[in-house]
N, C-alpha and C positions, 0 to 999 in steps of 0.2 A: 504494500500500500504506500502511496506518495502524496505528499502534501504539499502541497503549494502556493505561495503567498507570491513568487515573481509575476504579478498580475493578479487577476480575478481569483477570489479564493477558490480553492478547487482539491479536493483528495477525490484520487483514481484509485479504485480497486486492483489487485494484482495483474487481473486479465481484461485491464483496459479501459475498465467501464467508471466514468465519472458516477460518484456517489451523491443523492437527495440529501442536502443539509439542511433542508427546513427554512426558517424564517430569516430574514436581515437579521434579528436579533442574535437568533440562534448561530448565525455564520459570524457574529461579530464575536460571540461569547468561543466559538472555536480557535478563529484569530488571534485571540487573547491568549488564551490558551500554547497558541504553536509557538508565539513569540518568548511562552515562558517555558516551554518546553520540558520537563527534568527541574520545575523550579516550582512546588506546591505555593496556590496562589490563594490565598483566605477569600474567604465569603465576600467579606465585606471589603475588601480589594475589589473584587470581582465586580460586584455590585456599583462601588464608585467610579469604575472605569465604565460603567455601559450605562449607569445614568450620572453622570457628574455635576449636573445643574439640580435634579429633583430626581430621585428616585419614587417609584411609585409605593405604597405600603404595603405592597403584596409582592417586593423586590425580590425576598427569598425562595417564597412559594414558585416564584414563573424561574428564578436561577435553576433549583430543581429540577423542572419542568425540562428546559432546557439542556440542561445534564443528561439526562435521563431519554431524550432525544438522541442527543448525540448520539451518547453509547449503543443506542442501537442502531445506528445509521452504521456508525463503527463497526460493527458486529463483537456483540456480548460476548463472546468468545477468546477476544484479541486482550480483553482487559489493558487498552491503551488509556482511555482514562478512569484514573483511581479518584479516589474519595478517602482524602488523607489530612485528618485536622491541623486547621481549622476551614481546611479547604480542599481544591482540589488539585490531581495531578496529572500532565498528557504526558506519558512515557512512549517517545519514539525511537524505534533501533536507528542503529548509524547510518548515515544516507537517506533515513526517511524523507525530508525538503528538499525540493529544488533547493534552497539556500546551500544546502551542505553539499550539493550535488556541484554546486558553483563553486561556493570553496575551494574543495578538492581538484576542481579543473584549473582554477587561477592559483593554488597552489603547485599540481605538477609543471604550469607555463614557468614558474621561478625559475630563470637561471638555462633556459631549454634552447637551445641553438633557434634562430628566427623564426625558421619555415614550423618546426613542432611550436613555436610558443605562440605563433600566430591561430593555426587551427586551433592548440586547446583554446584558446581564448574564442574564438569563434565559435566553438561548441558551447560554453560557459554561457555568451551572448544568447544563446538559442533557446537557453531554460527559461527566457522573459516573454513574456507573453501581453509585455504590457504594462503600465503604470503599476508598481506594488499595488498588491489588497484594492487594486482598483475599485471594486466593489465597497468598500468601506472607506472611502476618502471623508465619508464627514462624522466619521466618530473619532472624537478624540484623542483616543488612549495608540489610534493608528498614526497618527501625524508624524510624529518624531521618526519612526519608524519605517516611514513611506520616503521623508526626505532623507535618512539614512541609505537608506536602500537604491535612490536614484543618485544622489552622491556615488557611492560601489559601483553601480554600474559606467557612471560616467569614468570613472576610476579605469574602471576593465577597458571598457572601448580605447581611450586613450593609451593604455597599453598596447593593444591591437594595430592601433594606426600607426603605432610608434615600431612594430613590428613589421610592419609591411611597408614604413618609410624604408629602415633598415633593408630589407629584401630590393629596395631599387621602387618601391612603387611610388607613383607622381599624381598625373592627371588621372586615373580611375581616381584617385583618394580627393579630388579637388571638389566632384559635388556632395558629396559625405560631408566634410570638412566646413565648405561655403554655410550647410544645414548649421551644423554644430554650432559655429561662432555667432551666426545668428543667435540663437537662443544663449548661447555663455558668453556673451562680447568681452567678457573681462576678465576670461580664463588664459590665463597667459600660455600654457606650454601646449592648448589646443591651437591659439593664434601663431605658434613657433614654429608646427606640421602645418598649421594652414601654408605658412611663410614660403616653407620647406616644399612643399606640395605643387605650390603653383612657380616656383623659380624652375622645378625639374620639370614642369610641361612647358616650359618656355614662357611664362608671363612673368615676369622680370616686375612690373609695371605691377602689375597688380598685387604681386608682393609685397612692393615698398608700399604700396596705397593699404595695404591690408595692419601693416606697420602703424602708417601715419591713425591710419583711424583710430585703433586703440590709445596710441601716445595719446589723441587730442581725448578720446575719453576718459583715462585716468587722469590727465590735467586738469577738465574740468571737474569731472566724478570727485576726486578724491587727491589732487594736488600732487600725486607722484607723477615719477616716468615709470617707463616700462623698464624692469629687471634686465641684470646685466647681458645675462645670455640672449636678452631679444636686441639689443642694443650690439653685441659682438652680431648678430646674424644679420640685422641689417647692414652691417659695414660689411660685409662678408659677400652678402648679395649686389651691392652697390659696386664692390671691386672683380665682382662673379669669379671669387674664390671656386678653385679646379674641385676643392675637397668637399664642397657641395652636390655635387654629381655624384648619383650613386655607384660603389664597386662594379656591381655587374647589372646593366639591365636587362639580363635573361633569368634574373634569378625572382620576379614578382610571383604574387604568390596566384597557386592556379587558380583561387574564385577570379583575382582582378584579370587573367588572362582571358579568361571566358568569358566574363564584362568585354574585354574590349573585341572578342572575335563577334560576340552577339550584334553589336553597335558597327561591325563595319559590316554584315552581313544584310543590314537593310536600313533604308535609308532614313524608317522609323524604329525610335528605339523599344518598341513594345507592340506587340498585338493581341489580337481573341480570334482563339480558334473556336468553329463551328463548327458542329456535327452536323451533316444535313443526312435529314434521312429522305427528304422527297417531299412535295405536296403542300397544303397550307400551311399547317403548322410551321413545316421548315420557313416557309418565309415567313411566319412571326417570327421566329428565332433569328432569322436572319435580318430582319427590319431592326428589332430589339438590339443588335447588335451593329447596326448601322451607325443608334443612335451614339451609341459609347465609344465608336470609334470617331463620332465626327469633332470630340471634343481636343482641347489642349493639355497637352499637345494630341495631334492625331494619331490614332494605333492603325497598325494595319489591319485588315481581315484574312485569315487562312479558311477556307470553305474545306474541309475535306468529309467526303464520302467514301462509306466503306460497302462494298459492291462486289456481285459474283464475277468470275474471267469474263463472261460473255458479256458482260454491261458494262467495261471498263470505259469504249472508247464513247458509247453514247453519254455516261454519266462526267467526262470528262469535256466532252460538247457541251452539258448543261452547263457546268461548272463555269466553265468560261466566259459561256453568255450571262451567268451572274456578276462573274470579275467587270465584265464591259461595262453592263447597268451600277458596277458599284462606281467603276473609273468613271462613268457620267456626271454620278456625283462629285467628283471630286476625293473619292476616296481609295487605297492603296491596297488591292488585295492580291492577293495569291491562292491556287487554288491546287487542288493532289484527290484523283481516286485511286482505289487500291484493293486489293482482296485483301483476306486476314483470317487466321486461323483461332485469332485471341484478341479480339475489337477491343476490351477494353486495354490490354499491353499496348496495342499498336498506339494507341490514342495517348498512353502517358508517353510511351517511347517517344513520339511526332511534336508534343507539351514540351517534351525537355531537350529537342533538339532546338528549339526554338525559343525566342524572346517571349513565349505567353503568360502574358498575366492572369487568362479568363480563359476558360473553357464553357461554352454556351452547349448541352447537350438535351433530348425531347426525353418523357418519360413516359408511358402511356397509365394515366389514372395512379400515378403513383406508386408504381410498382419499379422496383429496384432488381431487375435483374442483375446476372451475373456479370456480363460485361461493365456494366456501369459501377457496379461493388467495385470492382478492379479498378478501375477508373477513380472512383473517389480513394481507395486505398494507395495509390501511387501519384496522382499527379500531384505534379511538383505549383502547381497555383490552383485559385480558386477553381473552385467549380459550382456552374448556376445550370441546375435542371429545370428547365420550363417545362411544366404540366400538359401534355397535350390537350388541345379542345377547350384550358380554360377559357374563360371569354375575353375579349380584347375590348375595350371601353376607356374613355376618359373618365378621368379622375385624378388622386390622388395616389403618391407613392405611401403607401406603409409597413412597417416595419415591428412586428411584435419584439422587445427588444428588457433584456434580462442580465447583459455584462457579461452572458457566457464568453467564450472562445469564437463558438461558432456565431452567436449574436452579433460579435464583431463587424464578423466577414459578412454575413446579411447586412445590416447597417452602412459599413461603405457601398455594396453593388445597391443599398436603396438610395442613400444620398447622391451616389454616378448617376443613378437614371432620372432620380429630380432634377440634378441639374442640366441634365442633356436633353430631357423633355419639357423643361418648367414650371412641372406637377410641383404641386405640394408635398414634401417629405412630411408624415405623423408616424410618431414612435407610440405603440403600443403598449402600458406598460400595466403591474398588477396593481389594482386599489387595494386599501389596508381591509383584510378584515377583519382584525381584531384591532381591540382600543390604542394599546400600546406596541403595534405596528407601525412602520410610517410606510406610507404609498412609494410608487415609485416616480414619482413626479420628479423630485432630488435628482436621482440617477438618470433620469433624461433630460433633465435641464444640464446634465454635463457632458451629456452625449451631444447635445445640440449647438453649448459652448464648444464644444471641439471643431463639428461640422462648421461652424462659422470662419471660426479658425480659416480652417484647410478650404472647403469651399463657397464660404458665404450663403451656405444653404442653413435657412432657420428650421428647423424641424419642430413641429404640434406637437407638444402631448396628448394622451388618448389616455385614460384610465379606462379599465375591463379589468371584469372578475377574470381568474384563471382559468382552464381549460377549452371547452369548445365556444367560451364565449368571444375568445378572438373572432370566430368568423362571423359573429354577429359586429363587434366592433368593426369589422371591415365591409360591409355589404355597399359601403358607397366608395370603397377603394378601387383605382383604373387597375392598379400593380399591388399586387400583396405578394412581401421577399422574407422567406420566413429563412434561418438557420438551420441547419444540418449536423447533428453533432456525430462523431466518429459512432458507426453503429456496427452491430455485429450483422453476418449476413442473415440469421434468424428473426434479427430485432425490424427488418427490413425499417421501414419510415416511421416506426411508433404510432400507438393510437391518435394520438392529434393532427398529426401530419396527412396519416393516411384518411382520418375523418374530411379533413379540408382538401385533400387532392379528389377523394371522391365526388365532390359536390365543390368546386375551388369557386368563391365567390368573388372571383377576379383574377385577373392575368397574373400564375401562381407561378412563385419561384423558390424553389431551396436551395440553400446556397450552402455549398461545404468546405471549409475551410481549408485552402494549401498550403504548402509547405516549404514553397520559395523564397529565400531571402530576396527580403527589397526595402524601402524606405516605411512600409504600409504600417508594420508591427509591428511587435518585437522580432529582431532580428528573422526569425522562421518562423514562428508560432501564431500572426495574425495573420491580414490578408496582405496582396500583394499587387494591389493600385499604385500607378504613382503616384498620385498625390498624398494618399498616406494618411490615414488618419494616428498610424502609432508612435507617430514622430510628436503626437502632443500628450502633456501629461495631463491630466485632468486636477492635480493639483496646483497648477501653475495659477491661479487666478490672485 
């Protein structure tokens, strides 16, 4: 079993299966818990930390309550939390968190020749899923904890860059870099690899400008100059000292080589591939994906069809005459049929030979076939299965939306299509039903501060009870983009999912979460748009 706070709280079961924690309360009173780990935490600790302004008088009765949830979410068996006066206790074996799973990787990076200390740290980066405890940003007893924790990770990254300066790397690291100082302007030895970064792709200029901007912000900010070692690098840059050019530049490391072979291989840096399987629906899935590509920057489209020998050349006739109608528009596609003895292999194999970010695929009535299992188990980016026969209507884009993982990854492909459409994005969220619950209104007023952020999209709240009342919240939605969480192939789409693809009260999308690093999430673990919604923390405000 795994615990984990790098993001959204979440414990996984041994065999993969994300476990029911119950209420906000309840996942706060866990949190607390994991942070104290091996450290018995008294009642009335307990109690001041989850109500710190007013506790209610029935504080201990619902702690209890609480407890006694857990443990069996836990499984009574594991005896992971004890009941040890005057309080309690979470006993996890070694490795249990993400946390210590990071540890352990930024410890063996210490002291490891470049090329090993760059992956482990790159593996380390992959355990974040996200803003810490993202789910819990407005409990208190999280705060210190949350900006601890983003502190570390900036910590790690910078190590990383610092690694892959080392190895010769330059311009790949420049829009990474350009992000960073944005948001840290007055981190000095991230502005030193900015410095570093853009003198070895040849911007000389922008270096020194990268220089001066800082100086004048600590002059005025806070009355210093910038530390000695930025002060030796600008004279360094200024004289284009030889010993700034890296050892060897064969020696980058292979993510930034495959960056840059992706990025000369077309002349956009990103596209969505479609499954066409034939007929109307494919051209809703193909309109749908028109829209996403006509945005900025534009993606390309990949059409591919997978087709018996004897239909390859006609299916490849169509294909074409789709590429023409898209080049009409103004948009850049590429097209491939092909037999297949294993549709869903061929289809991640085709994902990850390729810049995709999206995979657009049809489902009939909600059924998860085996190729498409496969499919959501390997591809390397998102994947959005459109519902056959939903209905196709104006409206609004919405979003049932809970902070999972895969919630995420529904949330940006529903914010892409409001803004590519101009629909209204409304986020779904659960009303309280009990007293000393809070609704989810909180949690999507910070989902919708993010989306402003990154694309100026305001998103509605929507309160609905749980389960099949989302589809009653949605019956005046154009696009309903619901989340896909990692499922067993028994578990096929869950009762809610399959209730709503059988009767979809609007143009239905499940969206499942991939596995590509990009700017979108955490390093691998969100989704993989560029514009990215994992690049903001939700505590920043």
């Amino acid at each position: 079993m795994e615990f984990r706070i790098l993001g959204p709280l979440e414990v996984v079961a041994d065999d993969g299966t994300p476990l029911e924690l119950g209420s906000a309360r309840e996942r706060a009173l866990l949190a607390l818990l994991i942070l104290h780990a091996g450290e018995v935490l008294s009642v009335d600790r307990v109690i001041d930390r989850l109500w710190p302004s007013h506790a209610p008088a029935t504080a201990l009765k619902i702690v209890q309550i609480y407890v006694s949830h857990l443990r069996r979410a836990l499984g009574p068996g594991r005896d992971l939390l004890q009941t040890r006066e005057p309080g309690y206790l979470l006993r996890l074996p070694p490795g249990a968190t993400d946390v210590a799973r990071c540890e352990a990787l930024v410890a063996d990076a210490r002291g490891a020749e470049p090329t090993v200390r760059a992956t482990l740290l790159r593996e380390a980066l992959a355990l974040w899923r996200g803003a810490p405890l993202a789910d819990l940003t407005y409990e208190p007893f999280a705060s210190n904890e949350i900006a601890r924790l983003e502190e570390w990770r900036l910590s790690i990254l910078q190590e990383r860059i610092a690694a892959d300066i080392e190895l010769g790397g330059a311009g790949e690291l420049v829009p990474e870099l350009d992000e960073l100082v944005r948001e840290n302007p007055l981190l000095e030895r991230l502005r030193e690899q900015h410095m570093t970064a853009l003198y070895r792709a040849g911007r000389q200029a922008d270096a020194l400008a990268s220089y001066r901007e800082l100086r004048g912000m600590l002059n005025e900010e806070l009355g210093l100059e910038p530390q000695a070692t930025l002060r030796a690098l600008e004279g360094a840059i200024l004289r284009q000292d030889p010993e700034l050019q890296p050892r060897s530049r064969d020696e980058r490391p292979v993510v930034a080589a495959a960056a840059t072979a992706n990025a000369s291989a077309s002349a956009t840096s990103s596209a969505i591939l479609v499954v066409v399987r034939g007929g109307d629906d494919t051209r809703a899935s193909t309109d749908m994906a028109r829209e996403l590509a006509g945005g900025d920057p534009p993606r390309e489209l990949l059409l591919a069809r997978l087709v018996a020998a004897d239909e390859l050349g006609a299916a490849t006739r169509e294909l074409a005459g789709m590429r023409d109608e898209l080049a009409a528009g103004g948009l850049d596609a590429r097209v491939a049929a092909f037999t297949t003895l294993d549709a869903g292999a061929d289809l991640v194999r085709l994902a990850s030979n390729e810049p995709v970010e999206l995979i657009i695929a049809e489902i009939d009535a909600g059924a998860l076939d085996p190729a498409i299992l496969t499919l959501l188990d390997g591809a390397p980016c998102d994947v959005a299965l459109r519902v056959a026969g939903s209905p196709q209507r104006a409206g609004p884009v919405m979003v049932p939306f809970g902070a999972a993982r895969h919630d995420w990854a529904a949330l940006e492909l529903g914010a892409w299509l409001s803004r590519a459409s101009g629909s209204t994005l409304q986020l779904i969220g659960a009303v309280s039903e009990q007293p000393d619950e809070r609704d989810a209104s909180r949690l999507l007023a910070d989902a919708s501060l993010i989306l402003q952020r990154t694309t100026g999209v305001v998103a509605e709240p929507v309160l609905s009870r749980p389960g099949m009342a989302v589809a009653e919240a949605a019956r005046e939605a154009g696009t309903l983009v619901v989340g896909l969480a990692e499922q067993r192939p028994q578990d096929g789409l869950g009762q809610l999912r399959a209730a709503l693809a059988a009767q979809p009260p609007a143009r239905l999308l499940f969206v499942h979460r991939g596995a590509r690093p990009s700017g979108v999430a955490p390093e691998h673990q969100l989704s993989s748009f560029a514009w990215s919604i994992a690049r903001e923390r939700i505590d920043r405000r």
